[in-house]
N, C-alpha and C positions, 0 to 999 in steps of 0.2 A: 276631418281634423283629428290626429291620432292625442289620446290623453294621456300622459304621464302622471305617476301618483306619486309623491314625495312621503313616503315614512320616515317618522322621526320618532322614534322614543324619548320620553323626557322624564329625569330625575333631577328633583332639587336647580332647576334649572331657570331660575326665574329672573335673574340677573340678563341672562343672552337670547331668551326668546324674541324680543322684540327688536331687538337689533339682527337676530338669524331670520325671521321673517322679512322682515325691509329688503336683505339682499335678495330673498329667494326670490319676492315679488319684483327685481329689478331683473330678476335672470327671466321671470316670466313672461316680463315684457320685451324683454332681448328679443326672447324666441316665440313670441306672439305668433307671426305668420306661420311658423311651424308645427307648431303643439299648444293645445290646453293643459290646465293642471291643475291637480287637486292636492290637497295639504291633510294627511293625516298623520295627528299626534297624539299620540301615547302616554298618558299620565300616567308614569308605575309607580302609585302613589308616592306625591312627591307628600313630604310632608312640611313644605313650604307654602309660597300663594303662587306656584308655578301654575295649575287649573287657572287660579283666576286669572295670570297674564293671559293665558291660552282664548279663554274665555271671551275676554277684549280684543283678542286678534278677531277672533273669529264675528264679533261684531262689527266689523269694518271690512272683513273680505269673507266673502258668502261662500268661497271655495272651501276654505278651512273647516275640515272633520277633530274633532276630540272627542277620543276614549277616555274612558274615566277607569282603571281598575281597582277593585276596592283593597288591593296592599301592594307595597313591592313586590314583583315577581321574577323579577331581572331584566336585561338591558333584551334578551335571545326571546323571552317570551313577548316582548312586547312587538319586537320584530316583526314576530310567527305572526300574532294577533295583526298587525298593520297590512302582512303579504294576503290577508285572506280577507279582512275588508278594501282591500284596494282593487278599484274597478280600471284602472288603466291599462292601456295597450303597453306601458311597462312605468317600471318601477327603480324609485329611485331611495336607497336606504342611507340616511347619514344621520351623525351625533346630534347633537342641540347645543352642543356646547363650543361651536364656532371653532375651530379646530379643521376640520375642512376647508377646501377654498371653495364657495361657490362661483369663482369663476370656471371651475373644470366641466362642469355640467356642460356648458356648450360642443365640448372638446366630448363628452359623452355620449352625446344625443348622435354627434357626428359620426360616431364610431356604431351606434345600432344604426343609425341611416346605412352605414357600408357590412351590413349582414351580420354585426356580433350580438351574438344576443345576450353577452354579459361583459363587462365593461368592469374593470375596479380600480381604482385610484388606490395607489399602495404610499406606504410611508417610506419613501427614498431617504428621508432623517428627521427628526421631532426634536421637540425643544421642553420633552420635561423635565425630569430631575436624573438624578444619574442612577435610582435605585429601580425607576422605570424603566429607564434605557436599558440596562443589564440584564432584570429579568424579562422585560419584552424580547430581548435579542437572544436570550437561552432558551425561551418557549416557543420562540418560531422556528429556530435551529432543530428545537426537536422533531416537529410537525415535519420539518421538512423531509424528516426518514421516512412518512410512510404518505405524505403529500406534496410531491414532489415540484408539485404548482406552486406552492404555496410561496411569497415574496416574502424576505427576509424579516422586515420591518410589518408584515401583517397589514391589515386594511379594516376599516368598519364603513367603508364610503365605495357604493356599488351601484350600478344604473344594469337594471334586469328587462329582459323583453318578457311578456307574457307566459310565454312559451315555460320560460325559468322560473318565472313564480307558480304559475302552475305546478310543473315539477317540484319543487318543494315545499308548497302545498302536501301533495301529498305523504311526505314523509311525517310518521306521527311521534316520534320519540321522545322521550319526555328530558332525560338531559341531554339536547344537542348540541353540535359543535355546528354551530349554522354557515362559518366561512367554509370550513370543510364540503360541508353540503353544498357550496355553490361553487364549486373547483370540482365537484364526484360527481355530478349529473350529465357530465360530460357535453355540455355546449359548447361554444366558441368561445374564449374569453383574449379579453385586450387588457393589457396591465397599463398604466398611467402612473408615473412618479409623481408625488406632490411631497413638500414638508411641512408637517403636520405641526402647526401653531401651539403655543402651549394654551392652555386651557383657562377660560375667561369666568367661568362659575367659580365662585369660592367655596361651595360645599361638594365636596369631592361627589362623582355620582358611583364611582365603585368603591368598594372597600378591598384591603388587601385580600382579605377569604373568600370572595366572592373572584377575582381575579384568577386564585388561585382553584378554585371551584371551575371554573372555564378552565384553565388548563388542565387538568385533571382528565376534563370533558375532551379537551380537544385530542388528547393522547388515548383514550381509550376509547373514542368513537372512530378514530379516523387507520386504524390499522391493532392487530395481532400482536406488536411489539412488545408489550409488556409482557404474557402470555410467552411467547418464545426466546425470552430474556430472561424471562425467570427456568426454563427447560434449558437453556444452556448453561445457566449458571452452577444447577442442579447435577447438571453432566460435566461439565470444572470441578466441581466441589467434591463430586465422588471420584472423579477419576485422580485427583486429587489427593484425595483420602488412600485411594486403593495405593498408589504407589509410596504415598507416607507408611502405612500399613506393612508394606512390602517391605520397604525400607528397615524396619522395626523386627521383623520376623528372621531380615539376614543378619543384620544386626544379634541378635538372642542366639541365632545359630552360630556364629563367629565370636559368642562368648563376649562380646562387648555390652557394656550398657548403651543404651539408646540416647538416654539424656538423664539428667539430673535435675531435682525439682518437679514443682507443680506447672512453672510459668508456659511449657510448650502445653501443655494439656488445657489450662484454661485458655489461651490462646484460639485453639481451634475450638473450643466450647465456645468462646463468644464470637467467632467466625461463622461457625456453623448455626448459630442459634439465631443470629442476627441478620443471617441469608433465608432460616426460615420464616422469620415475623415479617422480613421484606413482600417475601413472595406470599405467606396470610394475607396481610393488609391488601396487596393486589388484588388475590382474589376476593377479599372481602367488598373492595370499590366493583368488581364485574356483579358480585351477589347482592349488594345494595342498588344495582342501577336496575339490575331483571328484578328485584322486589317494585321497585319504582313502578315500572311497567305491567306487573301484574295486578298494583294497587290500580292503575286506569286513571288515575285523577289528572283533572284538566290542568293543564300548564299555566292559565291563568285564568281570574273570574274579572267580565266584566261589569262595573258598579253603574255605570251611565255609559250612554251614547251623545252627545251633542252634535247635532245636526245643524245646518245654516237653518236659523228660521225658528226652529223649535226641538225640545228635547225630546228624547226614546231612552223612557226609563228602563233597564232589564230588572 
């Protein structure tokens, strides 16, 4: 009997746990003759009684794993941490905050049966506010220049065969763009529309700079474009410059003034100055991410293990 492992990261999430378990365990019995399954979740320290709901599940259904981390680390490290304690023949990664359908899972499992070994349920439309709508739909427009896979509306809802979590497993980076990485490993992938529910927690689990912290991520993990954005602009600006310059120099020779005032001179001052702090700041996020990775510190710490049965302090 092949096992599926269900990762779930969980912040501030204490409201929908026990209602997203009920369904999970009604999908499990769905597909009983098919698959076992194991439930592992991710406390990134919630600073509610999300543990303790957690806690209580797992007193009732012996499948159920909880990590304890001793602070928030973000939604991607708890990921990472879930792909590499999960023992299943594959893996299934979704929110906790019921926004998913877990009816799709079935429609899943079917699709690794027919040789895919990554499966991801995208967001065909969502139902949250209109400042998410807008900026979700600019951030995945952009991914899409240098990720070409990537579904307009983005996904956090993914069924992996082994094979795919292994591979990314391996990869160690410390700020990653982890949808990226499962569209670059180059497997089979099957996309799935669902619309994506609006969100049943009352304490938001992302905050705007953390959202904005992933995009950042996801732009400069997933291609060169910053980097030769900033080299063309560079070569605009000067080629630019050079025929203004030209311009100025026939000008003087034909006995004409060029212009009158200050206004064309600060003009290109704050044009030019403001192409430069653009392309600093870039390079300052690439020189901030290689300090990251020379610092080596682990992407998260775990505080406890909870096991069915009994605890594993770390």
């Amino acid at each position: 009997m092949k096992l599926i492992s269900f990762i779930i990261p969980v912040y501030r999430n204490e409201e929908t746990l026990q209602a997203l378990h009920r369904q999970l365990n009604e999908v499990s019995i769905e597909l009983a003759s098919k698959c076992d399954f194991e439930f592992i979740y991710i406390d990134d320290g919630s600073d509610d009684s999300s543990l303790k709901q957690l806690l209580s599940i797992q007193e009732i259904d012996p499948r159920v794993n909880v990590i304890s981390f001793s602070k928030n680390f973000g939604q991607v490290a708890a990921l990472s941490c879930g792909l590499k304690e999960a023992n299943g023949d594959a893996a299934i990664l979704m929110a906790a905050d019921l926004q998913e359908p877990t009816s799709l899972i079935s429609e899943m499992v079917e699709s690794w049966e027919q040789g895919n070994e990554i499966t991801i349920g995208y967001r065909s439309s969502r139902e949250d506010g209109v400042i998410d709508k807008a900026t979700s739909k600019f951030f995945y427009r952009l991914i899409k220049f240098s990720s070409t896979q990537m579904p307009s509306g983005g996904f956090d809802f993914a069924f992996l065969d082994r094979k795919a979590v292994d591979a990314l497993n391996q990869i160690k980076e410390k700020n990653r763009f982890l949808q990226g990485d499962m569209l670059n490993i180059g497997y089979n992938v099957k996309f799935i529309p669902y619309k994506r529910q609006k969100s049943a927690s009352k304490n938001p689990s992302s905050s705007f700079s953390k959202r904005l912290k992933y995009f950042i991520d996801g732009i400069l993990n997933t291609s060169y474009l910053p980097i030769r954005l900033m080299s063309l602009l560079g070569v605009a600006t000067a080629f630019a410059g050079f025929v203004y310059a030209g311009g100025i120099v026939y000008l003087k020779i034909a006995h004409q003034t060029p212009f009158k005032g200050w206004a064309p001179i600060m003009i290109l001052i704050l044009i030019i100055g403001g192409l430069l702090m653009l392309m600093l700041g870039v390079i300052g996020e690439y020189l901030w991410r290689i300090y990251d990775e020379v610092r080596n510190r682990p992407n998260y710490i775990i505080k406890k293990k909870y096991v069915a049965e009994k605890e594993k302090t770390i």
